[in-house]
C-alpha atoms as one frame of an Amber mdcrd trajectory, in Angstrom:
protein
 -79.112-106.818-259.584 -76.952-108.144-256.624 -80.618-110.070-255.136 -80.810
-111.041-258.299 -77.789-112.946-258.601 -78.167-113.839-254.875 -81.005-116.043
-255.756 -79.987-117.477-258.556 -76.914-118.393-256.722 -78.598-120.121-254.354
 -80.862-121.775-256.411 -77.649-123.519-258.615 -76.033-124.630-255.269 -79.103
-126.645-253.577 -79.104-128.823-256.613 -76.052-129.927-256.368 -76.463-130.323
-252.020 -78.739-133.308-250.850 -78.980-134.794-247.155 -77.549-138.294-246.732
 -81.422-139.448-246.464 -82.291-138.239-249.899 -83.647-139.755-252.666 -82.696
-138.311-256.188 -86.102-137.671-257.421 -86.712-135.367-253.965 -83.996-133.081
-254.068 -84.663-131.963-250.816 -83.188-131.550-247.105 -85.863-132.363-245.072
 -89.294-133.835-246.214 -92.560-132.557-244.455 -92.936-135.780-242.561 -89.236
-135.196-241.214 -90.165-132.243-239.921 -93.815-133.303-238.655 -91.810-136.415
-236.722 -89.443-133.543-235.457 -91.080-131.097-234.139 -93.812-133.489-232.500
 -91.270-135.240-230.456 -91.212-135.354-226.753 -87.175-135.566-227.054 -85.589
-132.189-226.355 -82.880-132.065-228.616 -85.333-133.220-231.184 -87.764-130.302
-230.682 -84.499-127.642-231.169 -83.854-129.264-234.535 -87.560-128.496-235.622
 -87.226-124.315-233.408 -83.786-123.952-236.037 -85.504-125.272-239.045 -88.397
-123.528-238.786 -86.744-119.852-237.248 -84.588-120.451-240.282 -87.309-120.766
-242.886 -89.009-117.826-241.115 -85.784-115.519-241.356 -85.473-116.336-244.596
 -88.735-115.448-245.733 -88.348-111.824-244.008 -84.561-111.308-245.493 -86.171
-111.914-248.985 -88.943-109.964-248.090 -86.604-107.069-247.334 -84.375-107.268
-250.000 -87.406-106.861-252.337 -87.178-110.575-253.915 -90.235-111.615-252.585
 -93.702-109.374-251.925 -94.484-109.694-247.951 -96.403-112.803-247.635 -95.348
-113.218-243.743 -96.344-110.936-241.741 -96.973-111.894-238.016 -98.374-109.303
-235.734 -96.111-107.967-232.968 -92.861-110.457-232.119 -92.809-113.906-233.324
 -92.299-116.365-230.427 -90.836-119.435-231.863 -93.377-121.838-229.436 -96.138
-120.462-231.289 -94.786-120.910-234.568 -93.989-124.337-234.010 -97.668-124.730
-232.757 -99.100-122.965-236.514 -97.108-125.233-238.323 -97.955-128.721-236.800
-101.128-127.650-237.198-100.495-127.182-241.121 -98.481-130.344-241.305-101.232
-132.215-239.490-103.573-131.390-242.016-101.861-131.194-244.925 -99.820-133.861
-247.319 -96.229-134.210-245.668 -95.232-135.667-248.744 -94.068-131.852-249.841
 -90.386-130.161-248.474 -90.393-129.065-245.745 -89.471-125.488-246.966 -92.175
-125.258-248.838 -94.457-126.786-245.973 -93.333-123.964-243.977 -93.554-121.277
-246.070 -97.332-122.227-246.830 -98.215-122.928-242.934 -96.256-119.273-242.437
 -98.299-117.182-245.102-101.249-119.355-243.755-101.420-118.013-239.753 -99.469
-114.835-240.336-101.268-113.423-243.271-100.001-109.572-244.311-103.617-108.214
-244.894-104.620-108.922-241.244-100.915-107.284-240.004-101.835-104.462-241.969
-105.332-103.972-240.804-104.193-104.332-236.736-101.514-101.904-236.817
């Protein structure tokens, strides 16, 4: 009951939140070519902005995960390094329309390179 009303709860409040670069018909943060431009950057600064967006994507995944909201759909074997995430998901965005959020980017490039039948089958 209490996930439940945590997720509705934060789906009421991002409708109401947009970034200062938002359009009204995108409703979103960060669009998948943000995030491509981001995290493909030789700028240092630039490259932590795309590590914290995409660690906090990941975390979020897992905390729905474990609260039971979600079934696992992220599953990477052994520890996560945040390099090598960042490496799976310009590889998604690379090949894939940018056009999407980010979030949702993400999530796909996520379920995509850390699959939960393959972390089940090597452990």
């Amino acid at each position: 009951m209490l996930a439940t009303a945590l997720v509705w709860g934060l789906a009421g409040t991002g409708a109401i939140a947009q970034s200062d670069t938002a359009t009204p018909s995108s409703g979103v943060f960060k669009a998948g070519e943000d995030l491509y431009t981001d995290c493909s950057s030789d700028d240092e600064v630039v490259i932590e902005k795309c590590y914290g967006f995409i660690m906090g994507v990941f975390d979020t995944v897992t905390y729905m995960q474990d609260i039971g909201v979600i079934n696992p759909s992220v599953c990477p074997v052994g520890n996560a390094v945040v390099g090598d995430v960042r490496d799976e998901v310009l590889d998604y965005l690379s090949s894939h329309d940018r056009s999407f959020s980010a979030v949702s980017l993400v999530v796909n490039a996520l379920t995509d390179a850390y699959p939960c039948a393959e972390a089940e089958e090597a452990s």
